[in-house]
C-alpha positions in Angstrom: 5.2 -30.6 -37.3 2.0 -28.8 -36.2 2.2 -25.0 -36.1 0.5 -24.5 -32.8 -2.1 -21.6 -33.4 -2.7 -18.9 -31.0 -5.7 -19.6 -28.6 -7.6 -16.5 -27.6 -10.1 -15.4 -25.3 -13.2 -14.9 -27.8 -15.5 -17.7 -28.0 -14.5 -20.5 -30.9 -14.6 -23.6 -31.7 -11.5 -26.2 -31.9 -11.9 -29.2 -34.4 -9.4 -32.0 -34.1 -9.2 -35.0 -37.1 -6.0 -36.1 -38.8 -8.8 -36.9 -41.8 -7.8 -33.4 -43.8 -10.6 -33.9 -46.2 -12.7 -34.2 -43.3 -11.1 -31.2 -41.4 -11.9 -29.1 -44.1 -15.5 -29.8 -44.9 -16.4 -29.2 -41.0 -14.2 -26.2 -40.9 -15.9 -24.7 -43.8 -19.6 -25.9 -42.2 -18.6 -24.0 -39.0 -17.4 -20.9 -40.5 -20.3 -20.6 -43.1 -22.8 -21.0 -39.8 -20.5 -17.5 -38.5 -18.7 -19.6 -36.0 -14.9 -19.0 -35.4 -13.0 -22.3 -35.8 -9.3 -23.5 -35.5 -8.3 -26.8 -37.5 -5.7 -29.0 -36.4 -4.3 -32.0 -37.5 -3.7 -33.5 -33.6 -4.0 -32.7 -30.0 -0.4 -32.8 -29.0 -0.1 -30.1 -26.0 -3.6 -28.3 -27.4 -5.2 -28.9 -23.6 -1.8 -26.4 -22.4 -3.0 -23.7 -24.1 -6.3 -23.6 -23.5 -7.2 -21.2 -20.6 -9.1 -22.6 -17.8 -12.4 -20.0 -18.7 -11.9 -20.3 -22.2 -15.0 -19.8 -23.3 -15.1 -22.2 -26.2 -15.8 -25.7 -27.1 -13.6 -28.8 -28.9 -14.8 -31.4 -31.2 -12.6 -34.3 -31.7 -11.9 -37.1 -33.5 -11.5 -40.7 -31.7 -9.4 -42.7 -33.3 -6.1 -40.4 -34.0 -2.4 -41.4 -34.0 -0.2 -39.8 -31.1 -3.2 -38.5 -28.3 -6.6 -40.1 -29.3 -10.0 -38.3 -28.0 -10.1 -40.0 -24.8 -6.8 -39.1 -24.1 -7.6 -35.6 -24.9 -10.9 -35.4 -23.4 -8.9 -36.5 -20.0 -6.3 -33.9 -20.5 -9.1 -31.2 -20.8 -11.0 -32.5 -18.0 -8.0 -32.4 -15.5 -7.3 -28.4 -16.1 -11.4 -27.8 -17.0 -14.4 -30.4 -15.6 -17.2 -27.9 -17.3 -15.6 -27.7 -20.8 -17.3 -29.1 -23.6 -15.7 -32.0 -25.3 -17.8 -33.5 -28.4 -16.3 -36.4 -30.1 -16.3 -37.6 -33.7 -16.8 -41.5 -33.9 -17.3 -44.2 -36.7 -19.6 -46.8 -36.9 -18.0 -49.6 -35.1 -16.7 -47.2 -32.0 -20.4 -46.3 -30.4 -18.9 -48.8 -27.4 -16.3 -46.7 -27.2 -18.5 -43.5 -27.7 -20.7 -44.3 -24.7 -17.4 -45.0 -22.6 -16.5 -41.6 -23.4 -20.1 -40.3 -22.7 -19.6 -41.5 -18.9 -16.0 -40.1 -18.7 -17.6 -36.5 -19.5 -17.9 -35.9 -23.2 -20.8 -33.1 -23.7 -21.7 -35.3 -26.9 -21.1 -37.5 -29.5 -21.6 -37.9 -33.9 -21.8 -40.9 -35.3 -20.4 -41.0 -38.7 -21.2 -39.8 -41.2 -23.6 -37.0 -39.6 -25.3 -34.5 -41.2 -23.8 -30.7 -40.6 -27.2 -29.5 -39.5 -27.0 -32.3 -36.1 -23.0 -31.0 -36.0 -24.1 -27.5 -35.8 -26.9 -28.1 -33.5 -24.6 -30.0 -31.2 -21.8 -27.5 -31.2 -24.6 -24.1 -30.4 -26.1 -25.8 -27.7 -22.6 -26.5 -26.1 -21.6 -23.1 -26.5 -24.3 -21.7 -24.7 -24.0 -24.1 -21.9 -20.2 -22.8 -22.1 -21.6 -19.0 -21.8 -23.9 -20.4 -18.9 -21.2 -22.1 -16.8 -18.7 -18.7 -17.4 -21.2 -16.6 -16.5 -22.4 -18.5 -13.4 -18.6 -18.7 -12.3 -18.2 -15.0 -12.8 -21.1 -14.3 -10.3 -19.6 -16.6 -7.6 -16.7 -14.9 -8.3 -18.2 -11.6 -7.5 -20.3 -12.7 -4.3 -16.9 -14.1 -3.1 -15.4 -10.3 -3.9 -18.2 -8.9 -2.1 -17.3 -11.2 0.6 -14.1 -10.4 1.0 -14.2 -7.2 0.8 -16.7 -7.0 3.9 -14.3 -9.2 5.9 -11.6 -6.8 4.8 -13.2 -3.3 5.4 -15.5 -4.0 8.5 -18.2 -1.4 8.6 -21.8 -0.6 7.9 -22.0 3.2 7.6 -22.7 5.0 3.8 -19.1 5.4 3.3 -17.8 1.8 3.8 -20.5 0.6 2.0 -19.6 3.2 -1.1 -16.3 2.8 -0.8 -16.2 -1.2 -0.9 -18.5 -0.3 -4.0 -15.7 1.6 -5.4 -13.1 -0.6 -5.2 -15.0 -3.5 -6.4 -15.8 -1.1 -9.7 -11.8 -0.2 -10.2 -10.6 -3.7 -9.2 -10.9 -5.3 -12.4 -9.7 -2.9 -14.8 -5.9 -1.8 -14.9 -6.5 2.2 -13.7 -3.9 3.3 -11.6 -5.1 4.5 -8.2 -4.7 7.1 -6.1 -5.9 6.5 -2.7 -6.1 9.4 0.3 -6.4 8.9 3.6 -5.2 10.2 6.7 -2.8 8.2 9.1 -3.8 4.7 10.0 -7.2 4.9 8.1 -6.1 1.7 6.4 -4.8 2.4 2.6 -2.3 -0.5 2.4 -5.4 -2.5 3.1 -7.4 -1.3 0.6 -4.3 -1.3 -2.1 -4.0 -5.1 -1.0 -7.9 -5.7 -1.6 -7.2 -3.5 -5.1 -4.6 -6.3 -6.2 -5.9 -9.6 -4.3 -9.6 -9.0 -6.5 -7.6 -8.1 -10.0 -6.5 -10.3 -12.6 -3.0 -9.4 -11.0 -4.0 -11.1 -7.8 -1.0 -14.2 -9.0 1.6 -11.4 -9.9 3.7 -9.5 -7.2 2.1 -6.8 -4.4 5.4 -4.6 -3.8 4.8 -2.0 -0.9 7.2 0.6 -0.7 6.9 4.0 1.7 8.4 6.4 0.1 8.2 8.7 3.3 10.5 6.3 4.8 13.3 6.3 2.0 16.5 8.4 2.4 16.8 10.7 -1.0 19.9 9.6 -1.4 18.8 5.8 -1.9 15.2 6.8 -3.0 15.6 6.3 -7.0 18.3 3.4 -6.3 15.3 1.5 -4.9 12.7 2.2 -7.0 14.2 2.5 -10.3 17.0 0.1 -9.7 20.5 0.6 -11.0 23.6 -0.9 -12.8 27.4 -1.9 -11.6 28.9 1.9 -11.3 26.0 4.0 -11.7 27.5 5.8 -8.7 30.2 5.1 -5.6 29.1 1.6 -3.7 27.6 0.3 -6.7 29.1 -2.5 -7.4 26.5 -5.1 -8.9 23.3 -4.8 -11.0 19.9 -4.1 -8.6 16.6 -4.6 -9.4 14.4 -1.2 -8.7 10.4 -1.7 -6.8 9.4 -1.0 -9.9 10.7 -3.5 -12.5 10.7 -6.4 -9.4 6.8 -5.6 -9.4 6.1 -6.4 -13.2 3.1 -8.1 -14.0 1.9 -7.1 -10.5 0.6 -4.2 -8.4 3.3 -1.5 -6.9 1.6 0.6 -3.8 3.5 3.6 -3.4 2.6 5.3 0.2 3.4 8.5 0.9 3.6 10.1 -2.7 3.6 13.4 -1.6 7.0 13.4 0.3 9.2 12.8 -3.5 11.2 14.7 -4.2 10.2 17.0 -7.4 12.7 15.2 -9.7 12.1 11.9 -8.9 8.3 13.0 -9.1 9.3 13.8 -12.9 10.8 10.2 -13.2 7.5 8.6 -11.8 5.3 10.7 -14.4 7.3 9.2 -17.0 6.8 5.4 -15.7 3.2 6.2 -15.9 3.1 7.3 -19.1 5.3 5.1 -21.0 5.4 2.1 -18.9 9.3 2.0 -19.1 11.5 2.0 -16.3 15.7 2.7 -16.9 17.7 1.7 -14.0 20.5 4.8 -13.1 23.5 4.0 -15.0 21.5 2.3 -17.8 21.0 3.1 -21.1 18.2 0.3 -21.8 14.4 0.7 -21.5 12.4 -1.9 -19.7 8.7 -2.1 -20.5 6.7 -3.0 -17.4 3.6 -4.1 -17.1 2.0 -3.1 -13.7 -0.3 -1.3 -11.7 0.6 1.6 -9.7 -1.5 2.6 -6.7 -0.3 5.4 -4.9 -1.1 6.4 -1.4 -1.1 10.1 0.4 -2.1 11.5 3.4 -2.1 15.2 2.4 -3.7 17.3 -0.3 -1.8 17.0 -3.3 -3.9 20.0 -4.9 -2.7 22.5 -2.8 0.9 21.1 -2.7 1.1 21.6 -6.7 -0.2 24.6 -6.2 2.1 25.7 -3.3 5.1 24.0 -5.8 5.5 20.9 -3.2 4.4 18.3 -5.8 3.8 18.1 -9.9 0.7 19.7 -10.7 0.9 16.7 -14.3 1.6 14.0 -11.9 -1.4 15.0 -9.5 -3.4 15.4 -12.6 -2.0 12.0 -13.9 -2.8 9.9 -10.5 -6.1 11.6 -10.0 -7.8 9.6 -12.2 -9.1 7.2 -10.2 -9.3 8.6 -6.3 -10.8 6.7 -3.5 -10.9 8.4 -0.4 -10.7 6.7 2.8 -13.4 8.1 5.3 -11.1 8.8 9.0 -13.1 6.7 11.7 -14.6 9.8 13.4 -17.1 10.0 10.3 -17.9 6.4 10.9 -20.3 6.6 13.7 -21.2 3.2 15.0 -18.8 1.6 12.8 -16.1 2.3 15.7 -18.1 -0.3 17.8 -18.2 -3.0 15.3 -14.5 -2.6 14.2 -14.2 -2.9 17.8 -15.6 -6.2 18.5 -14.5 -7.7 15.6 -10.6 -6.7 16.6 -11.2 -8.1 19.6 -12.2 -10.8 19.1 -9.4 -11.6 16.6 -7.0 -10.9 19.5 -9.1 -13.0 21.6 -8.8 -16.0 19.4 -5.2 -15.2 18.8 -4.3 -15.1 22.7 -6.5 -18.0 23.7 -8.6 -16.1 25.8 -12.2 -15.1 26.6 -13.8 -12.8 24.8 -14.6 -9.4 27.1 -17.9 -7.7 26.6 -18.2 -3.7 26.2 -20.1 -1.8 29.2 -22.2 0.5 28.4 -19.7 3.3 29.4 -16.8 2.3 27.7 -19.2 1.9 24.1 -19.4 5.6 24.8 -16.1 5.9 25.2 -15.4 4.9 22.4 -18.2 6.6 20.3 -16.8 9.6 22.0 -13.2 9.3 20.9 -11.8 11.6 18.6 -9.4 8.6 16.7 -7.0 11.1 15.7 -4.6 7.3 15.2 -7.9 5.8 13.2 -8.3 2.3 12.5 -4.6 1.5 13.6 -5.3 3.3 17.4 -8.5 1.7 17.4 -6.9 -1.8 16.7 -4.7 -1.1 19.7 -7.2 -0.2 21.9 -8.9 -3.8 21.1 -5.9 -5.5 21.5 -4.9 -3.7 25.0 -9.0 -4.7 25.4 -8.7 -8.4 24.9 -5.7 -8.9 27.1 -7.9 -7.8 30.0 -6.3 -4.2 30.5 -7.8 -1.2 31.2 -9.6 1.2 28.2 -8.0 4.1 28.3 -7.8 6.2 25.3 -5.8 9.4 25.2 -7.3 12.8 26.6 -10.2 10.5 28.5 -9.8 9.1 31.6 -10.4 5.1 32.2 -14.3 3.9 31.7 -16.1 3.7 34.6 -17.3 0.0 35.7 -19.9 -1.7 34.5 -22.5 -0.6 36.8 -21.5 3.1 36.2 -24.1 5.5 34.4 -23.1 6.3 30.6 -21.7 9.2 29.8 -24.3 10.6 27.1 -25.4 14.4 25.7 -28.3 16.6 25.1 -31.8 16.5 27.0 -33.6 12.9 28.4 -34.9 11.9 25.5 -31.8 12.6 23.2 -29.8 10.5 25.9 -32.3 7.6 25.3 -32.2 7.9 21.8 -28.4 7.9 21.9 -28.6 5.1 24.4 -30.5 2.4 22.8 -28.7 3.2 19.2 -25.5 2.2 21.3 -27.0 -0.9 22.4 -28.1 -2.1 19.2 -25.5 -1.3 17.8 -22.9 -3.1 20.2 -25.3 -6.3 19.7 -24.9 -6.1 15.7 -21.2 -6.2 16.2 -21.7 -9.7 18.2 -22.7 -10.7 14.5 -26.0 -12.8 15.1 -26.8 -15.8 12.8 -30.5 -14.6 12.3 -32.9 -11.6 13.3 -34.7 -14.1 15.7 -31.3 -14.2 18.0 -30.4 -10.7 17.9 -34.4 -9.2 19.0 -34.1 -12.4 21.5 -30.3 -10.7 23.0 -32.4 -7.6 23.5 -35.2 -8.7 24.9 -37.5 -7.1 21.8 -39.9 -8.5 19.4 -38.4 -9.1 16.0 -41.3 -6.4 14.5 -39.9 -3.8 17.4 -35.9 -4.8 16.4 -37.8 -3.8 12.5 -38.5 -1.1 13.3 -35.6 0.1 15.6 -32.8 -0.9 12.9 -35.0 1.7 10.4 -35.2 4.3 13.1 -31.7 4.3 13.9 -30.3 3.5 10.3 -28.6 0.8 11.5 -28.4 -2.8 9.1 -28.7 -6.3 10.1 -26.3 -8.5 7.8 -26.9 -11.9 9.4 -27.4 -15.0 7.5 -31.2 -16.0 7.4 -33.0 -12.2 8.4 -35.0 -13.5 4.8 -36.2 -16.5 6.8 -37.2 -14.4 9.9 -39.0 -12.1 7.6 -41.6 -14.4 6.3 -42.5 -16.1 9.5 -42.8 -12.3 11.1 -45.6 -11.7 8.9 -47.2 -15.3 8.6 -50.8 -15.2 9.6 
């Protein structure tokens, strides 16, 4: 029986012959040439443990007992199209060899072969390997990017940094500590945390902690076994342990209480969870992004929460920016809510007026993104924009309600307009200067003036033919 070997991430080399003299003299060739190389003797259940973006190549025999190298090439094929399979034929299979060719094999040796072609073959399929990998990785990235936009709508400097930030922190296994005030959106961004992660097919547990009664609070999260205390009757499973090999988002940290605070500091350290009533230690493997609207600095300092456990989450912060510090960001997180609720109700979509963009502008969002999505929704469904402390917009035809001297009202009037245009998310510069009734050059030059950012599809295309001759 085969001793399967352990397949790891680093790049290597897989030979398959049942031919141990054979087996040897190539494993030898490939290790002397610095290459990392596991022998075996067959191919039973080798393509199971071999990664999808392993970043290695196999080299196989044809003619085996049990799974021959067609079988296995298939088998590879079916859980990896891109991965290099070269096969190892005699002198009566090249038939066979050039079926295999048009079935996917990377290559093939013809017995006997020299080890200087074997090498040759094997480098150059490795560093196709690295090419593929690497190519993946960047589509991988641009889809991130992607989503990430879709997720946290928004063009101003913040957005922008803080999409950059979670991007950075998504891939590694930091803990997190995100702050932001009420409805600013931190369950979203602990989602986009796990969803671009290698955790992304483990468990997203959301617990608010806020919302837990202290009596129940460390029965939910740490779990707890038959006759830990009165009602206890059966064995529960605690937030914690039911998130292993996933991502636990813990919102509103900062209303624990200090001892189960001391509890959680523990978790984080050691990566063990005991249920109450337990004597056993459960090692857990997750990631633990917690969530807080206040200023955990100056509630360990006023004694409200850990001063270690605000030292031990602050590792990684990423601050939420409230939507009054967006600017025109409140008009495209507008649009795009309503037209989501648009879509979702089967209605039309309603355009802004000039008065009610400066409205909204004006707002103070004290509810942020969650008041705003209201608003859109209340928008959509043909009711009237009201916001709290400001009376209804005037109609369309009325005068907008703008500040400072004339010119300051102009300038503040035509970066509305733009702006509200930009949110209607135009396929190409040529569409959007044409909506405004602007040369493209003008629109140019406006966008720079104003700081605003066109993110269209072809504005690369518009580009050149501005400036053809």
């Amino acid at each position: 029986m085969t001793t399967e070997p352990y397949i790891d991430s680093q790049a290597q080399v897989i030979l398959v012959d049942d031919d141990p003299h054979l087996r040897q003299a190539l494993s030898q060739t490939l290790d002397l040439a610095g290459l990392k190389v596991i022998a075996l003797a067959d191919a039973q259940g080798l393509a199971e443990r071999i990664e999808p973006d392993w970043p290695g190549v196999v080299v196989s025999d044809i003619r085996m007992p049990g799974i021959d190298g067609l079988q296995l090439l298939e088998q590879l094929h079916s859980r990896d199209s891109e991965l290099p399979v070269l096969l190892i034929t005699g002198h009566g299979d090249v038939p066979l060899a050039v079926q295999a060719m048009r079935a996917g094999a990377y290559d093939f040796l013809e017995k006997p072969f020299a080890s200087d072609a074997m090498l040759d073959s094997v480098r150059r399929a490795l560093a196709l390997r690295r090419l593929v990998l690497d190519n993946r990785s960047l589509r991988l990235a641009l889809s991130d990017r992607q989503q990430l936009a879709t997720r946290l709508v928004g063009h101003s400097p913040s957005m922008q940094r803080l999409r950059e930030q979670i991007g950075a922190l998504a891939g590694t296994h930091a803990d997190v500590l995100i702050l932001g005030e009420t409805g600013a959106g931190k369950e979203v961004v602990a989602r986009a945390l796990h969803d671009l992660s290698s955790r992304r097919d483990g468990p997203f547990v959301a617990i608010n902690a806020g919302a837990l009664a202290e009596s129940v609070v460390e029965s939910e999260l740490f779990g707890h076994e038959p006759g830990a205390f009165t009602g206890a009757q059966k064995r529960r499973i605690g937030k914690f342990e039911f998130a292993n090999g996933g991502t636990l988002f813990l919102d509103e940290i900062e209303s624990m209480s200090l001892d189960v605070q001391v509890k959680l500091l523990r978790l984080l350290q050691e990566r063990v969870v005991e249920r109450l009533g337990g004597n056993q230690l459960i090692p857990l493997d997750i990631r633990v992004v917690a969530a807080t609207k206040e200023d955990l600095r100056t509630s360990a300092d006023q004694g409200r929460f850990r001063a270690d456990l605000y030292y031990r989450l602050n590792v990684a912060p990423l601050r939420i920016p409230p939507l009054r510090e967006r600017g025109d960001d409140i008009l495209v997180l507008f649009q795009h809510y309503t037209d989501a609720a648009s879509a979702r109700h089967g209605l039309p979509a309603h355009e802004l007026q000039p008065a009610q963009r400066a409205m909204l502008l004006r707002h103070g969002w004290p509810g942020n993104v969650r008041e705003l999505q209201n608003a859109a929704e209340r928008f959509a469904l043909g009711l009237e924009l009201a916001l709290d402390g400001q009376a209804a917009a005037p109609a369309a035809s009325a005068t907008p309600i703008l500040l400072g001297n004339l010119s300051e009202q102009v300038e503040q009037f035509e970066r509305s307009l733009i702006a509200a245009e930009l949110a209607q998310r135009h396929s190409s510069m040529r569409s959007l200067a044409e909506a405004l009734g602007i040369p493209r050059k003008t629109l140019h030059d406006k966008l720079r003036k104003h700081g605003l950012h066109f993110e269209g599809g072809s504005s690369a295309s518009d580009d050149h033919e501005e400036h053809r001759p």
